[in-house]
N, C-alpha and C positions, 0 to 999 in steps of 0.2 A: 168463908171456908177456912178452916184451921190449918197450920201449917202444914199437919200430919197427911189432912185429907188431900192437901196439894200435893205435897209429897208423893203420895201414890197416884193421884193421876197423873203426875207428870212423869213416872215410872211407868205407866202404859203407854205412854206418847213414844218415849225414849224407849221404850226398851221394842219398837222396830227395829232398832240399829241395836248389832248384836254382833261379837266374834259369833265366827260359827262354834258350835260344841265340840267339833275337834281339834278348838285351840284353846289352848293354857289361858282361863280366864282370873286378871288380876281387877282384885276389886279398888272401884274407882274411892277414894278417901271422901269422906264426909267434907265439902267445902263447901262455900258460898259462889255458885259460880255466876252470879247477878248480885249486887250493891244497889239498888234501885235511888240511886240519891238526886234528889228532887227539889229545886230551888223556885221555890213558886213568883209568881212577877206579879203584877201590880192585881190585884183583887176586890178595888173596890172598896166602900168603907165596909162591908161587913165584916173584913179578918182582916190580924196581917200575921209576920208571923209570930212577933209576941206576944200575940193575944191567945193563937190556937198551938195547945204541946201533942196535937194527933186529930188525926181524920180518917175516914173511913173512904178505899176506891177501887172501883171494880177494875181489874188486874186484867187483858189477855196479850197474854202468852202465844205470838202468832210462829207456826213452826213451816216447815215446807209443804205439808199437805193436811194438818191437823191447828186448830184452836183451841189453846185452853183458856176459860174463865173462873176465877176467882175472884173474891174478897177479904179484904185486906186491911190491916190500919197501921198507915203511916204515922208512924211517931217522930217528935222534934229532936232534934241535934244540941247539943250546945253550940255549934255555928251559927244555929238557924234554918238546916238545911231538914229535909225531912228522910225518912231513909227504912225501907223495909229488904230482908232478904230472902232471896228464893236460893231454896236450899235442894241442892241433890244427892240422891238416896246411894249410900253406898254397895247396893245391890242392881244400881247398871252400870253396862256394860259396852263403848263405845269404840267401832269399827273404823267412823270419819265422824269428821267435826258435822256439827247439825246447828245450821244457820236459822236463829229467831231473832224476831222482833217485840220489843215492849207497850203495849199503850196503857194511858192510865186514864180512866175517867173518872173525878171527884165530884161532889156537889157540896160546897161549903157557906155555910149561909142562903141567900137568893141566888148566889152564882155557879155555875158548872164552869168547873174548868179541867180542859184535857193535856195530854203530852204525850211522845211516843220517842223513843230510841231508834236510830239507824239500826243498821241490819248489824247483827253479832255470832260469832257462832262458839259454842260449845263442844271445846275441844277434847281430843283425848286424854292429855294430860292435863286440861288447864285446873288453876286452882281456885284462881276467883278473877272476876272481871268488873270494873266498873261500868254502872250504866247511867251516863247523866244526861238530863235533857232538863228541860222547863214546863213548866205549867202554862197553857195557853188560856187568855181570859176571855169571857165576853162582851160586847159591847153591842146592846141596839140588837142583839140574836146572831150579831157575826164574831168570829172567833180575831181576837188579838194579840200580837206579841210585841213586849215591851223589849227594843236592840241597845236602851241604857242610852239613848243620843243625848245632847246638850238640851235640842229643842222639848224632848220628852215628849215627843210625838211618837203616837203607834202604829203599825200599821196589819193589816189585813194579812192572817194567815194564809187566804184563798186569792184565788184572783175571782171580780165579780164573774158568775155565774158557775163556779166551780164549787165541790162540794171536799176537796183535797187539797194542798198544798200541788199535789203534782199533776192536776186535773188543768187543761189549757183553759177553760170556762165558756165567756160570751167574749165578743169583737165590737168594740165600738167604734163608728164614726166620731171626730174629737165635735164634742159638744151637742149630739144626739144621748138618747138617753135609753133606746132601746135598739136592741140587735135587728138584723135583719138580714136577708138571703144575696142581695147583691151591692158592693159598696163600689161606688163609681159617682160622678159628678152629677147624672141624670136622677141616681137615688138620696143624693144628698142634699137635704133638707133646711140646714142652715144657712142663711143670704150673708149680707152684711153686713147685719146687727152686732155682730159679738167683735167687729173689724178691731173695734176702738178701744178695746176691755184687752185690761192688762192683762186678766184672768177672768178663765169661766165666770159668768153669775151662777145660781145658787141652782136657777130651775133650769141650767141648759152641762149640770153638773151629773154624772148618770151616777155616780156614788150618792149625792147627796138627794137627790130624785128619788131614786130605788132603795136608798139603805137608811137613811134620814139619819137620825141620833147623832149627829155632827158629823158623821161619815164624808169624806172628799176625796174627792181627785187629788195625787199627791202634784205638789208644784216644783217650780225648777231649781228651787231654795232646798225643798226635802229631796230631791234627787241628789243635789249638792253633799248633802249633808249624808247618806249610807255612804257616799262615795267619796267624802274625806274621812270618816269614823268606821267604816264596816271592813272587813276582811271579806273578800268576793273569791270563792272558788269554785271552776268549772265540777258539776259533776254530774254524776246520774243517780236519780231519785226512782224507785219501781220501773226502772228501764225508759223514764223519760229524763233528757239530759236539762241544765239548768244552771244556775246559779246559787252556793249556798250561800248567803249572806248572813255574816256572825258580827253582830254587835260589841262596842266596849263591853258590857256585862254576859257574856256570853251567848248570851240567846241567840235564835237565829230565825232566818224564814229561806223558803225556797221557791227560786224564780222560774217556772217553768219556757224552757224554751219553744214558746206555742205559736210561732211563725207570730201571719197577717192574712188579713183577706180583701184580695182586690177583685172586683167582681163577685162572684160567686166561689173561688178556690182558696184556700187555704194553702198562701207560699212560705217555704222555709221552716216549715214546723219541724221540729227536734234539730234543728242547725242554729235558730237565732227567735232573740225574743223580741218584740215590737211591744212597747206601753205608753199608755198617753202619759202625757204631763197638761198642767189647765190650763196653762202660760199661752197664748198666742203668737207666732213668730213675727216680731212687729217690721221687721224687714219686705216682706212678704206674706200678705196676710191668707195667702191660700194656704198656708202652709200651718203648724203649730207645733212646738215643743214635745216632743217625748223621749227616749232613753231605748238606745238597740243595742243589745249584748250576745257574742257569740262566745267561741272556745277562747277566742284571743283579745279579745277587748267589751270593754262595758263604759259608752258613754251616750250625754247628750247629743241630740239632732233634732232634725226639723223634718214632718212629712208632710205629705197631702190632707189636709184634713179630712178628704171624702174615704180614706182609708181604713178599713176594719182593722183594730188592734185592741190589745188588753187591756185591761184596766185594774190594778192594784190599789184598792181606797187607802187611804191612813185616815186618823182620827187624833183629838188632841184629849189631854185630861182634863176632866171634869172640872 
């Protein structure tokens, strides 16, 4: 879709919010009130970004009751970065700010890769805004983001069985490999094989079981590792609270605060996140290594193993 034809639909979206007609309407100046600049992260051998000066990706435009979609072609920077802009027509006319969101879905060579901006709004006055986020890649059919660590380890946009960054997912028992309705010591399945093991093996790994392509459990070295290298701040992602976690290179991912399940119930969801780690607690072996964060702390611990919680894979590069 060409800019023009953007232009007017995003002139019917906007032009709901309106002075009424018995006020003095001042027309809004021709500006860029979106920068779309787009720093794409590890892609694979099909591109990088010296190879590609533009691509083509479907745009929407998510506003408070309406969706726009278009198409688009990003073209290259001389930074590097890639960058389109959405432009607003100086024939509307706005009463209050009007809060949107960006996503971008590309397909560049064999790979899809997406991105999306926080929430932003569209003010009366404003004149232009920048919108910067990253490019999220694939790996194995699951979405990844590169946080620039030393180890150059990835990790999973989602948590397993979620289909969003802010979606709570599945709950696992540490070293079962599939969910289940009540987690307690009667339902728990694992003896005392794994007693000995520094870390998960390979088939009692619900990342590398379920998602394969080198997919894992993150361990207590990469938990280490966000938590000397990453900037952690409490927030709220679509009205679920969490962790945004921003990498040296800016990128980031989002930790949802999805409780735990002991028994049958689902405790502490939207107050604190529970996530395994593969590590074993070797002090006590009923126990095992994972990572609980609430508004005011984010560290390592040790639970029950028979206890339902998250599971965030990472993966390493090719």
């Amino acid at each position: 879709m060409k800019m023009k034809h953007f232009c007017e639909v995003l002139l019917v979206v906007m032009a709901l919010v309106f002075f009424a007609t018995s006020c003095h309407k001042e027309a809004v100046e021709l500006s860029p009130i979106a920068n779309v600049d787009i720093e794409l992260v590890r892609s694979g051998e099909m591109m990088s970004k010296a190879a590609v000066s533009e691509f083509e990706a479907t745009v929407l435009v998510e506003y408070e009751s309406d969706t726009v979609e278009y198409n688009c072609t990003f073209i290259r920077k001389s930074n590097g970065n890639y960058i389109y802009d959405i432009r607003r027509s100086d024939a509307v006319y706005a009463s209050r700010e009007i809060p949107f969101r960006i996503y971008v879905e590309a397909i560049i060579g064999n790979e899809m890769l997406t991105g999306e901006s926080e929430t932003l709004n569209i003010g009366i006055e404003d004149e232009a805004m920048l919108v910067s986020f990253a490019l999220w890649s694939y790996h194995g059919g699951h979405l990844y983001v590169d946080l620039g660590l030393p180890s150059e380890t990835l990790w999973s946009v989602c948590n397993m069985g979620a289909n969003k960054p802010e979606e709570y997912g599945d709950y696992y028992a540490w070293g079962e490999t599939t969910p289940k309705n009540l987690y307690n010591w009667n339902t728990y399945t694992i003896g005392i094989e794994l007693d000995s093991l520094a870390n998960l093996d390979e088939s009692h790994d619900a990342a590398a079981v379920n998602w394969g392509y080198g997919w894992r459990m993150p361990s207590k070295d990469d938990f280490v590792e966000i938590d000397t290298y990453c900037t952690k701040t409490w927030t709220t992602r679509n009205n679920v609270n969490g962790y945004l976690i921003t990498g040296p290179n800016g990128n980031s991912m989002f930790l949802p605060a999805a409780g735990g399940r002991g028994d049958g119930n689902i405790y502490e969801g939207g107050s604190c996140g529970f996530y395994w780690l593969n590590s074993v607690y070797s002090d006590d072996t009923q126990f095992a290594w994972g990572f609980l964060f609430d508004a005011d702390s984010f560290n390592a611990t040790s639970y029950y193993r028979m206890y339902g919680q998250s599971i965030r894979p990472v993966c390493n590069r090719d």
